[in-house]
Structure formats: C-alpha cells, structure tokens
C-alpha positions as CSV (number, residue, x, y, z in Angstrom):
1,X,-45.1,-37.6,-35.8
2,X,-43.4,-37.6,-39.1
3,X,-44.2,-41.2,-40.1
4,X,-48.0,-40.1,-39.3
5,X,-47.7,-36.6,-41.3
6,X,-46.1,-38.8,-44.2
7,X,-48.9,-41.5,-44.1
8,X,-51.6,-38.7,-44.5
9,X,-49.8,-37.5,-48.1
10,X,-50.2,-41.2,-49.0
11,X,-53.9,-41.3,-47.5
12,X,-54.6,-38.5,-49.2
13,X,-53.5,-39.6,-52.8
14,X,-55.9,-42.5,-52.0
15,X,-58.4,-40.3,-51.1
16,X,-57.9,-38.2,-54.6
17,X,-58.1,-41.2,-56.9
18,X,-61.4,-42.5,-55.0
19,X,-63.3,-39.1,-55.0
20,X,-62.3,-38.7,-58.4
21,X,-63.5,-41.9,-59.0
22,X,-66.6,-40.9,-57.1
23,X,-67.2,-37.2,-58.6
24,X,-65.6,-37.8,-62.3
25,X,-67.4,-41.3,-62.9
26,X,-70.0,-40.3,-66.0
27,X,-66.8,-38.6,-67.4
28,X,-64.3,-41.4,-66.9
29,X,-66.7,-44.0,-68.3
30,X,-67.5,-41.8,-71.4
31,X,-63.6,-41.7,-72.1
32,X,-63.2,-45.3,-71.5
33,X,-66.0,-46.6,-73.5
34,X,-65.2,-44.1,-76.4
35,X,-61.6,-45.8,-76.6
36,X,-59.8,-44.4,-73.5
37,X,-57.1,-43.5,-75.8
38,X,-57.0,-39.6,-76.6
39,X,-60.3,-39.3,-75.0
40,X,-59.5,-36.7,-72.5
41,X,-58.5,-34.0,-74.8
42,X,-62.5,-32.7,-75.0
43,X,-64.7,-32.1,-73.4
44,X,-63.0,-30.1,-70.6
45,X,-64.9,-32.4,-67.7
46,X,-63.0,-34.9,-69.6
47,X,-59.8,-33.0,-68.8
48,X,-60.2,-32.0,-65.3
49,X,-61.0,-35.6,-64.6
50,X,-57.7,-37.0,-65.9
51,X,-56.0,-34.3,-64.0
52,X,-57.7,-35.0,-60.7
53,X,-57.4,-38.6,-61.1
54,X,-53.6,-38.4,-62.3
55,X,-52.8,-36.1,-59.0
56,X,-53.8,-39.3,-56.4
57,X,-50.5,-41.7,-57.5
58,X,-48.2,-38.8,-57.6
59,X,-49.5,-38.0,-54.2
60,X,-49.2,-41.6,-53.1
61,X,-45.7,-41.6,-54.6
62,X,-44.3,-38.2,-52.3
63,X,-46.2,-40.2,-49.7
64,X,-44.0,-43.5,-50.0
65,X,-41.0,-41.2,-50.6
66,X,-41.5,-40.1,-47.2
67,X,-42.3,-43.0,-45.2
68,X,-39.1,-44.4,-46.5
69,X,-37.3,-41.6,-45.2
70,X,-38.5,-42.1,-42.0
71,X,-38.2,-45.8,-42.1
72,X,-34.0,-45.3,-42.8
73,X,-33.9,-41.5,-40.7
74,X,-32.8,-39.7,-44.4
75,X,-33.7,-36.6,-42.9
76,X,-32.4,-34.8,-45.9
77,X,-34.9,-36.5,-48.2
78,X,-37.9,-35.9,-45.7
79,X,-36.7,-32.3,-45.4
80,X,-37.2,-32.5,-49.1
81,X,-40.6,-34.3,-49.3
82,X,-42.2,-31.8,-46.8
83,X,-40.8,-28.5,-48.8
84,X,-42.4,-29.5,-52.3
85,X,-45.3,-30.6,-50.7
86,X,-45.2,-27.2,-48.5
87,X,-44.4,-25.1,-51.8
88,X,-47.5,-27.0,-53.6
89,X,-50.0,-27.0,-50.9
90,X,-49.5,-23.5,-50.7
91,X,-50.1,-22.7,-54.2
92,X,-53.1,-25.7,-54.2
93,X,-55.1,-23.7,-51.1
94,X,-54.7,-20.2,-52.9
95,X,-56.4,-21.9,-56.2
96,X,-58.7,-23.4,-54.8
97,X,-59.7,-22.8,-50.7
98,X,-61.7,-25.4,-50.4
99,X,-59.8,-28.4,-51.3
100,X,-57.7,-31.2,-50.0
101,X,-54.9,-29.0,-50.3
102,X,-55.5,-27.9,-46.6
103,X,-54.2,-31.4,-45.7
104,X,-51.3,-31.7,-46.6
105,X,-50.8,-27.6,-45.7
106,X,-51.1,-28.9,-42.5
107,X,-48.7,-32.1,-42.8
108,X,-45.9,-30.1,-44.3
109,X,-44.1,-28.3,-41.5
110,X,-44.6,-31.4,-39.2
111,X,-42.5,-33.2,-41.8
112,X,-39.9,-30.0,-42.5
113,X,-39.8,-29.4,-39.4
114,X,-38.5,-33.6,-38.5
115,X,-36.6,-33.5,-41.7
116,X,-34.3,-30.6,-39.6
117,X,-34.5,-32.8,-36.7
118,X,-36.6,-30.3,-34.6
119,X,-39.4,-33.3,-34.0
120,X,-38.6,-36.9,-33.3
C-alpha cells in the first residue's frame, strides 16, 4: 500500500509540471522568449507560473524519497516523507480547496501510518 501511496506523490509532481505546462503556457513562453532569465519577477502570472511549475520536481523528489524507503523498509524515512507531506497537504487544501492538495491529503496517513509499521 505504501509503495502505491508513494508512487501517487511522484504521479502527482508529474501531473503539476504537465498542467502547469498546460494552464501557464502563454506565460512560460513569454518568459522564455523575453530571455528566460529574470523574467518571472512581473507580471504576477509570470510568478505564479514559476511557482506552480517549480512545485512538480520537488513533488517528484518527496515521491522518489519515498519509494526508496519502501524499496530498503527505512520506515523512519517514510514515517518522515508522509508527515511533511501530511503537514503541507494540510496547509495546501486550507489555501486552496480545490486543488491537488487533496491527493496527497489522502496518500499521507497511508504512508505515516506504514512508516510506524501499522500497514505492510
């Protein structure tokens, strides 16, 4: 259950960096042709776009972190992986309810939960 919970953070940083892709393309192009260097100080769009996009690797990353936990059984590191990503889906669904965030609300205490050995 835990390798599947740990696969859906990295899924999900995927997922960020496509829709971003998707929803931020105008944007992203505009910085890129203008230089791509200091190009998403202004406008805000800009901003929000390099955010967005940045969030999918570092979700990818907590994602790899996790499956190789699971893959070597370091149930202190998973036990780690799912409480950050617990403590910032939390904060992520009460900022904004309808986002992503809800996944990996969802994943968290699966992977806490294996990380104290409760699951298998």
């Amino acid at each position: 259950m835990a390798n599947v919970m740990v696969w859906v953070l990295f899924i999900l940083g995927i997922g960020h960096i496509v829709y971003g892709l998707i929803a931020f393309k105008a944007p992203v192009a505009d910085a890129i042709s203008a230089g791509f260097f200091g190009q998403f100080k202004t406008p805000e769009v800009r901003r929000t776009a390099f955010w967005f996009l940045i969030f999918g690797p570092l979700l990818m990353l907590v994602g790899h972190v996790g499956i190789h936990a699971v893959a070597v059984n370091d149930l202190k590191l998973l036990k780690i992986v799912g409480i950050y990503s617990l403590i910032v889906s939390i904060i992520g669904v009460a900022a904004l309810p309808k986002s992503p965030f809800w996944g990996a609300l969802i994943a968290s205490p699966f992977i806490i939960a294996t990380g104290y050995g409760l699951l298998s």
